[in-house]
C-alpha positions as CSV (number, residue, x, y, z in Angstrom):
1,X,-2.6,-63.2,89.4
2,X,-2.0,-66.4,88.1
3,X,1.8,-67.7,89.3
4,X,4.3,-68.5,86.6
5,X,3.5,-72.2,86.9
6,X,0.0,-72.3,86.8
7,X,0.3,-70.8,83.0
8,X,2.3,-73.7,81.7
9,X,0.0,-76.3,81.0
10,X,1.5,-77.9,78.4
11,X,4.7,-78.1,80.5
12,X,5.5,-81.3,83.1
13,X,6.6,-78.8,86.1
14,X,9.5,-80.4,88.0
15,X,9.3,-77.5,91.2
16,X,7.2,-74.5,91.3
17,X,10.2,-72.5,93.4
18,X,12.0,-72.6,91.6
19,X,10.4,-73.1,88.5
20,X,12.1,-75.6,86.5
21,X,9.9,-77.5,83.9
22,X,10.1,-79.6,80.7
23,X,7.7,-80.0,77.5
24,X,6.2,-83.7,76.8
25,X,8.4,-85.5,74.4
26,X,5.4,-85.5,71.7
27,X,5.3,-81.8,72.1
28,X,9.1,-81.4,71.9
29,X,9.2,-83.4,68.8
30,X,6.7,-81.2,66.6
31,X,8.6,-78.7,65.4
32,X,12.3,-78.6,64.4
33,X,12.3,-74.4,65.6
34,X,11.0,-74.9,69.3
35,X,8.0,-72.6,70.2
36,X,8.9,-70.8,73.6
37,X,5.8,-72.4,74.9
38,X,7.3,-75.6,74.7
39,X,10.8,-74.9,75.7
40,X,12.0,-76.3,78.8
41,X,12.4,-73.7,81.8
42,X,15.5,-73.9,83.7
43,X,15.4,-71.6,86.9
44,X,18.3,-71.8,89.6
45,X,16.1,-68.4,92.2
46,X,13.5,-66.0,90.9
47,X,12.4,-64.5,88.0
48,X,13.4,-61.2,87.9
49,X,10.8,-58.8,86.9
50,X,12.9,-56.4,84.8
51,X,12.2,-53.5,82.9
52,X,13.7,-53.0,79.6
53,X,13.9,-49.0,79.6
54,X,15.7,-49.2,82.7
55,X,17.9,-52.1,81.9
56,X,21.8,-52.0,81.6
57,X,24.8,-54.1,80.9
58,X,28.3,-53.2,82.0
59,X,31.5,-54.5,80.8
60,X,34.2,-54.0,83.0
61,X,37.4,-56.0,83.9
62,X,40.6,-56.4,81.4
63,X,39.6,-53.7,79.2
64,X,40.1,-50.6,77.8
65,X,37.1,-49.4,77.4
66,X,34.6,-50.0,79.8
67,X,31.1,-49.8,78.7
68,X,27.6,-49.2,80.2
69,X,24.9,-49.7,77.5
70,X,21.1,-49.6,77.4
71,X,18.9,-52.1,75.8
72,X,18.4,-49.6,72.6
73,X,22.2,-48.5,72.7
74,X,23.0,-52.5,72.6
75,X,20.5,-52.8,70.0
76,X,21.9,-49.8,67.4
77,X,24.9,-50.0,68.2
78,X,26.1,-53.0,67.3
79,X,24.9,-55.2,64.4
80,X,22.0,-57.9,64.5
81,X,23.1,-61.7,64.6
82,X,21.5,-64.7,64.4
83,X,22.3,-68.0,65.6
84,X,20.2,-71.4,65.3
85,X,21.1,-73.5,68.2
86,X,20.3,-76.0,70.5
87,X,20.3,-75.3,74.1
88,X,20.1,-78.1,76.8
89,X,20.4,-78.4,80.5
90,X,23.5,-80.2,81.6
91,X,21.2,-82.6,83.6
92,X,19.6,-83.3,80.9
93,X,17.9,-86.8,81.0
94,X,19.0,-87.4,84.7
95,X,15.9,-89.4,85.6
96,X,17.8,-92.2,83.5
97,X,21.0,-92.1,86.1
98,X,18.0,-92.0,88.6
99,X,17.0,-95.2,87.4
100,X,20.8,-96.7,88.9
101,X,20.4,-95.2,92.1
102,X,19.7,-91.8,93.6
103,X,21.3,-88.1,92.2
104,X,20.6,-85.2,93.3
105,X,18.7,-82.3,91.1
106,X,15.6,-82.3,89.3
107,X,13.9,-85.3,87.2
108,X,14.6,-84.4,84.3
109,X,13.6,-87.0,81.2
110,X,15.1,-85.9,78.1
111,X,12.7,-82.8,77.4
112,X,15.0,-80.6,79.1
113,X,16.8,-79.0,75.5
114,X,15.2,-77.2,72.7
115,X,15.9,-75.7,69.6
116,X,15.7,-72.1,68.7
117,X,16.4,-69.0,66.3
118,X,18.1,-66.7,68.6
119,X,18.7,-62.9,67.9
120,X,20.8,-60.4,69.4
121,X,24.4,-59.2,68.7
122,X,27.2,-60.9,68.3
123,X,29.3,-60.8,72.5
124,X,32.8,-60.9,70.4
125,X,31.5,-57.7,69.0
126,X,30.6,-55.9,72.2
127,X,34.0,-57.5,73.9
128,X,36.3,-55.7,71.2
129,X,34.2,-52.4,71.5
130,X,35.4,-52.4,75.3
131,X,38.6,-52.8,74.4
132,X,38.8,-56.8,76.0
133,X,42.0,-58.7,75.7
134,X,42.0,-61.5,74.0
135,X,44.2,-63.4,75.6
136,X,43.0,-67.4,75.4
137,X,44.0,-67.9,78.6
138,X,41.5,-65.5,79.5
139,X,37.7,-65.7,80.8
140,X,34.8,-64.0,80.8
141,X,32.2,-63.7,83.8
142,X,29.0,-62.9,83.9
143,X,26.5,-61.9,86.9
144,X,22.9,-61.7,86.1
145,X,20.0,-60.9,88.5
146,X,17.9,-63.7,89.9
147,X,18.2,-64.1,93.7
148,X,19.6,-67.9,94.8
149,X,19.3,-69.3,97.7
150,X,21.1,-73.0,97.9
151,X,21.4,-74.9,101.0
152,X,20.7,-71.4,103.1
153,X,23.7,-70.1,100.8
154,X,22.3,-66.8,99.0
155,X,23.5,-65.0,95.8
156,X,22.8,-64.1,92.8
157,X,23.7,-66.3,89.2
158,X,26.9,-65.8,87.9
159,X,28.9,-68.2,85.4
160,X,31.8,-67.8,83.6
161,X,33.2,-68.8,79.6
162,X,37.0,-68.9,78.2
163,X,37.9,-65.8,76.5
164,X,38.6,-68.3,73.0
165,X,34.6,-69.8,73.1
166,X,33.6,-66.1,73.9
167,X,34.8,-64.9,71.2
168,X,33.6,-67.6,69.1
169,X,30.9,-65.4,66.5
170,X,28.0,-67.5,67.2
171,X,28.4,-66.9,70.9
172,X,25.4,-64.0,71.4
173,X,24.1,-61.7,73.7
174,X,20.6,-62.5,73.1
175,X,17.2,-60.7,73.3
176,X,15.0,-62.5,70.7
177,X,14.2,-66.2,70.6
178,X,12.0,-67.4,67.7
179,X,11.6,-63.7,66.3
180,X,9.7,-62.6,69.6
181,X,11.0,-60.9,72.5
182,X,12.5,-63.4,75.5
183,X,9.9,-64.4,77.4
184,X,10.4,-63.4,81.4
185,X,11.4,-67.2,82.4
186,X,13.8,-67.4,79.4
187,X,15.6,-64.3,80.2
188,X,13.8,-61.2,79.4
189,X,15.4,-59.1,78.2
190,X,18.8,-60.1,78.0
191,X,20.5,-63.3,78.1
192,X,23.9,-64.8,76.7
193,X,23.6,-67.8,74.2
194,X,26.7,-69.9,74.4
195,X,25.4,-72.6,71.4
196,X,27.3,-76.3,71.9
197,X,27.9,-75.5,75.9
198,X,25.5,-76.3,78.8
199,X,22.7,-74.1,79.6
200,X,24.4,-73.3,82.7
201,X,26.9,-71.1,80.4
202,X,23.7,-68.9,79.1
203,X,22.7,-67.2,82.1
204,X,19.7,-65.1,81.7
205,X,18.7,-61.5,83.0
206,X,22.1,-61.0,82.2
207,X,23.5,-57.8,84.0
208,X,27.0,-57.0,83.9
209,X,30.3,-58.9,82.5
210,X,33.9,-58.7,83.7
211,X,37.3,-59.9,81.6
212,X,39.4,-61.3,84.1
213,X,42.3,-63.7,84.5
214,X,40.2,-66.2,86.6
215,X,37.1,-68.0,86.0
216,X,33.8,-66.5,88.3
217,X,34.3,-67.1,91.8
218,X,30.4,-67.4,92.1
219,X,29.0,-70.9,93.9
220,X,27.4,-72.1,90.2
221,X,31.2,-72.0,88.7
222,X,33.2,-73.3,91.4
223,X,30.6,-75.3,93.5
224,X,28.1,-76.8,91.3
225,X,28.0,-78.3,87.0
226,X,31.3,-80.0,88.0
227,X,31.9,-84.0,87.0
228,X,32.8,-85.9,89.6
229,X,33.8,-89.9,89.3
230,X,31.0,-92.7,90.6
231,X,32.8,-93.3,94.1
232,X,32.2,-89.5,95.1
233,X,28.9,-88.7,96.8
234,X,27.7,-85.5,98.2
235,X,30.0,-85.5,101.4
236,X,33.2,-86.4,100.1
237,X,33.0,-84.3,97.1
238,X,35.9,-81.6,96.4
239,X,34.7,-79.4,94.1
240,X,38.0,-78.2,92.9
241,X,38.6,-81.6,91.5
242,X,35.6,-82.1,89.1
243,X,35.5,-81.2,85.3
244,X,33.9,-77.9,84.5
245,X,31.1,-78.9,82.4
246,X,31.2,-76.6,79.6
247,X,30.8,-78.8,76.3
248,X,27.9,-81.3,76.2
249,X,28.1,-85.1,74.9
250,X,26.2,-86.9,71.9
251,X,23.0,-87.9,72.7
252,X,19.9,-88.7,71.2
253,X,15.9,-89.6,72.4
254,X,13.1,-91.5,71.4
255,X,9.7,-88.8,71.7
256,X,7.6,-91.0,70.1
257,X,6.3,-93.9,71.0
258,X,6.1,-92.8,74.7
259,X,7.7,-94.7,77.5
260,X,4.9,-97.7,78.7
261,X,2.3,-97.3,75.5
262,X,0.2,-99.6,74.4
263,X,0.6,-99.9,70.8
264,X,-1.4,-102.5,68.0
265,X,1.1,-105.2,66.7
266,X,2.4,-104.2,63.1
267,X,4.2,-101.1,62.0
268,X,4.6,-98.2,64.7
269,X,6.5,-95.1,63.7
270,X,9.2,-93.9,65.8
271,X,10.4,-90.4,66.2
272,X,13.3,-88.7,68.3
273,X,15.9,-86.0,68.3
274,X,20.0,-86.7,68.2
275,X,22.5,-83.9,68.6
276,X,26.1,-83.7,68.8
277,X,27.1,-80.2,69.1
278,X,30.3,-79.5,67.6
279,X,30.8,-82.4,65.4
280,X,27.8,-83.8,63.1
281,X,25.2,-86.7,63.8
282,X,25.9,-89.1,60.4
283,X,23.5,-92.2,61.8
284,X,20.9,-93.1,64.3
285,X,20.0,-96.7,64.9
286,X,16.9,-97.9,66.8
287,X,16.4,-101.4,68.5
288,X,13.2,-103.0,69.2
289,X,14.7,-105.6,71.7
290,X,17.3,-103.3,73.8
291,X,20.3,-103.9,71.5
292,X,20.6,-107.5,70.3
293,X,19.3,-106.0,67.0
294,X,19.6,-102.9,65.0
295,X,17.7,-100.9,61.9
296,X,19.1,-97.8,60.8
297,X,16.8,-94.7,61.1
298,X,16.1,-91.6,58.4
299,X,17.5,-88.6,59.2
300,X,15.6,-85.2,58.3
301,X,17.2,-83.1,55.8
302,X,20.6,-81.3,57.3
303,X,19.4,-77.9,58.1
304,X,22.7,-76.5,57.6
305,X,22.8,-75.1,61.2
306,X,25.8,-77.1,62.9
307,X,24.3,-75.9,66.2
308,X,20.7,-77.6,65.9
309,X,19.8,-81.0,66.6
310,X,18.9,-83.7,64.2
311,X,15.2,-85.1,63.7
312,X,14.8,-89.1,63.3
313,X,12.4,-91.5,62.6
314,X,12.0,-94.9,61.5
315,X,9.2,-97.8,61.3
316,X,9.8,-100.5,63.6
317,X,7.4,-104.0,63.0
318,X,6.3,-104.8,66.5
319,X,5.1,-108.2,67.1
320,X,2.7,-108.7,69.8
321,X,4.4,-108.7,74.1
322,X,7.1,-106.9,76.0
323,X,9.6,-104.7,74.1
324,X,12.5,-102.3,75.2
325,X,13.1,-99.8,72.3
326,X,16.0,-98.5,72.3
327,X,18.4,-95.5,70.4
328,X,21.6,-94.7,69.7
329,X,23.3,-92.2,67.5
330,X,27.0,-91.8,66.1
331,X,28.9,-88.8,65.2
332,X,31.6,-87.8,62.4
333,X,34.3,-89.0,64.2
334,X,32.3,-92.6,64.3
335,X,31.5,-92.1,68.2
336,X,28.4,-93.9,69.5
337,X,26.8,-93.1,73.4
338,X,27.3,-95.3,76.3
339,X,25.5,-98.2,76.8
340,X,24.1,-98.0,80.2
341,X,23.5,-95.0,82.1
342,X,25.6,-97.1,84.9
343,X,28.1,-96.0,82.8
344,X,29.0,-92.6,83.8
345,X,26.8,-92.6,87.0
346,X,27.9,-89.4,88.9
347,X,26.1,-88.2,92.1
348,X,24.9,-85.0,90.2
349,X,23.2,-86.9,87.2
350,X,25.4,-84.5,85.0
351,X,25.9,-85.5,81.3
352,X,23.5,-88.5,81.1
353,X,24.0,-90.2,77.4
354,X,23.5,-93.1,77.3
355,X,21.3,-95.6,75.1
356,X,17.8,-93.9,75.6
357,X,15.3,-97.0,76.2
358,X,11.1,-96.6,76.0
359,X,9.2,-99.6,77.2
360,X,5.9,-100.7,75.3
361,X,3.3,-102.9,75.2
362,X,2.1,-104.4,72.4
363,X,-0.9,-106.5,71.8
């Protein structure tokens, strides 16, 4: 049998154990809905092979219901929902703060996010059919069922959300993505989708969730997707100290050109994503000369789902030599990215936003 990696061709593969792989920016940039094939793979352990007749999901905790459902009970018992929305790795783009000096965690150029329909039922619905309080102060954990093994460390995923995002009705307990049934690497056949948060907040193979009074205790919550300042490095790091990394920042890509093509002087067309979760992209400018000069680019048509990202483009007139293109996109509240990824350098390579720059040749 062919292993998981071997059948993703189109995907650059980052490790094969686990399996954590991104699509080429081209790819990423062909459709605004991102096919599964070309969504980027995030895996902390195994895949789980799971069964879906023999899959369950308990809800225990700070409830007054507790509940143990089956995939088909989840399915007719509560109503279908669904929710477009971006979802991104929180080391998304790292191979930038690579660029400033060594991080930790996988390469990742700024393929690892995608866009998709996502179908399921809504998790504030299945939380208030157990009874949950709603306390904000509150949070909700999750444990899902790929085995981890971290620096001889083992356990299984777990994560955890603040009761007020949970019940947030475009938060979803998800079994479709694009219309079709979860893939195995993105969950199969039940996974949360948390839409302006990090991926770390979806977990996938998602088996039982607890309302409790304290966020998960598990090493991925407390011990790992943390911010840390620049002066902090691996062995003076107190984890108890960093940020919980729960929202993600403004951001935006060039996909097109690619980073060191050679292009014919005259126009070129450039293409990219921007996405700003929560608050709305309202301008994208690109530089052909890394910043002393600036053209605005078109935005694509709103799509009227807040949680997507934003399509670009813009014709540049290259004249023949070196050049450093460069983006940058702004937000409602007329915030722009950092300029260098210097900027926020952190050990991890967590949360890297800044001004994304493609060399090119052009003769």
């Amino acid at each position: 049998m062919l292993s998981m990696f071997q059948t993703k061709p189109d995907l650059i593969v980052h490790s094969k154990d686990p399996l954590n792989a991104e699509p080429p920016l081209a790819h990423l940039r062909e459709n605004f809905i991102t096919p599964q094939k070309f969504f980027y793979v995030r895996s902390h352990g195994n895949i789980p092979k799971l069964d879906p007749a023999r899959h369950r999901l308990s809800v225990t905790g700070m409830v007054t219901t507790p509940l143990d459902l089956s995939m088909d009970e989840l399915r007719t018992r509560f109503s279908k929902r669904q929710v477009t929305a971006v979802l991104q790795c929180a080391g998304n783009r790292r191979a930038d703060m690579q660029q400033v000096k060594p991080v930790s965690g996988d390469p990742w150029a700024p393929g690892a996010i995608g866009n998709a329909e996502w179908g399921g039922v809504a998790f504030a619905d299945v939380l208030r059919a157990a009874g949950a309080d709603e306390t904000r102060t509150l949070h909700v954990a999750f444990a899902a069922l790929d085995d981890i093994d971290i620096e001889g460390e083992q356990f299984r995923f777990g994560a955890s959300l603040p009761m007020a995002k949970a019940l947030s009705s475009d938060v979803l307990l998800a079994f479709e993505m694009n219309g079709d049934a979860l893939l195995p690497e993105h969950g199969f056949p039940l996974r949360v989708i948390t839409p302006g948060y990090a991926g770390v907040r979806s977990p996938k193979w998602l088996a039982s969730i607890s309302v409790q009074d304290m966020p998960s205790d598990n090493h991925i919550q407390q011990r790992d997707y943390r911010l840390v300042p620049p002066h902090i490095t691996k062995d003076t790091v107190d984890w108890s100290k960093g940020m919980t990394i729960n929202d993600m920042p403004l951001n935006s890509a060039i996909c097109e050109p690619a980073a060191h093509a050679t292009l014919k002087a005259g126009k070129t067309m450039a293409r990219g994503y921007a996405i700003a979760t929560e608050r709305r992209v309202v301008r994208v400018d690109v530089s052909i000369n890394d910043g002393r000069n600036w053209s605005q680019a078109e935005l694509e048509p709103d799509s009227d789902a807040p949680w997507s990202w934003v399509f670009w483009q813009a014709e540049l007139d290259l004249p023949a030599g070196e050049h450093e293109l460069a983006v940058r996109a702004w937000d409602s509240a007329g915030q722009t990215q950092p300029v260098r990824p210097d900027d926020t350098w952190n050990f991890k390579g967590y949360l890297s936003a800044a001004w994304h720059r493609v060399p090119v040749t052009v003769s």
